[in-house]
C-alpha positions in Angstrom: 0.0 0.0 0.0 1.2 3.8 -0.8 0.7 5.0 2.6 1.4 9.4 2.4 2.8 9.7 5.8 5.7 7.6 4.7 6.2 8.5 0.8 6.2 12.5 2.7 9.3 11.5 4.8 10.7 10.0 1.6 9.8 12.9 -0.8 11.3 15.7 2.1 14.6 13.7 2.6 15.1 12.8 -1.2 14.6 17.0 -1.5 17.2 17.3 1.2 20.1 15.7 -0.5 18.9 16.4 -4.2 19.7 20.0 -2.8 23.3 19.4 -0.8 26.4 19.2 -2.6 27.4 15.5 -2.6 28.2 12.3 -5.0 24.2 11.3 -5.1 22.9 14.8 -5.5 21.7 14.1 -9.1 20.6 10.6 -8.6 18.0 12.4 -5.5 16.7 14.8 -7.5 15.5 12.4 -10.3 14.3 9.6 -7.6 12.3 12.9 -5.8 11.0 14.4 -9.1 9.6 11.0 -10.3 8.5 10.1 -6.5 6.6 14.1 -6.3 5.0 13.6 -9.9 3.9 10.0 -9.3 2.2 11.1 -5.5 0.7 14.2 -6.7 -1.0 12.9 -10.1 -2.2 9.3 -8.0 -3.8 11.2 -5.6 -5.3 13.7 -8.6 -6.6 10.9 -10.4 -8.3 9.2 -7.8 -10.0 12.5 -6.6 -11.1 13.2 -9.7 -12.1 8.9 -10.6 -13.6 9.0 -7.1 -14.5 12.3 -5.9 -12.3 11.4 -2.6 -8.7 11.7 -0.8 -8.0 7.7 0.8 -6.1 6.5 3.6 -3.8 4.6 1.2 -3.6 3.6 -2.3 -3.0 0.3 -4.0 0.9 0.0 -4.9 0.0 -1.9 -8.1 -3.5 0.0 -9.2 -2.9 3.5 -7.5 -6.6 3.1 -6.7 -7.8 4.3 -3.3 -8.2 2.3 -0.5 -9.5 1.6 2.8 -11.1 4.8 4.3 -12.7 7.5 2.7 -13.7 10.7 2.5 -9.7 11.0 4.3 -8.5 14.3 4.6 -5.7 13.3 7.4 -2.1 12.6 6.4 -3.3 12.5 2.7 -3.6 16.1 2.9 0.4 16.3 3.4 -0.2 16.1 -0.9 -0.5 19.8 -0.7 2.7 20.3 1.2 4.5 18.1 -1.5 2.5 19.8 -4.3 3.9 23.0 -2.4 7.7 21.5 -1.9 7.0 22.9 2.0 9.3 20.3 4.0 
């Protein structure tokens, strides 16, 4: 499961050291722009398939799961759509 809490701590810490001089500088900053476009557009598309932010969202599918309407830790999408870490 794509749980946000966890992909958010991923995302800020792959921002972190795509933004520090270092030998895996480059290799963060493609891992967090693919990692920020796939979150942001999953949780987009299910919004708009589904009308509703989930609790989690199938790894394989990207389809929402579990609880819904879910406007907890899913909501840290803005601060990633926002790059505020």
């Amino acid at each position: 499961a794509i749980w946000m809490p966890i992909n958010y701590l991923a995302v800020s810490a792959l921002h972190y050291y795509a933004n520090v001089e270092g030998p895996y500088r480059e290799h963060a900053h493609r891992i967090y722009r693919k990692l920020r476009e796939n979150l942001v557009s999953n949780v987009y598309k299910e919004y708009k398939r589904t009308g509703y932010l989930w609790e989690q969202y199938d790894s394989k599918s990207g389809y929402g799961k579990r609880s819904h309407p879910f406007t907890g830790w899913t909501a840290l999408v803005v601060n990633i759509m926002a790059e505020s870490y």
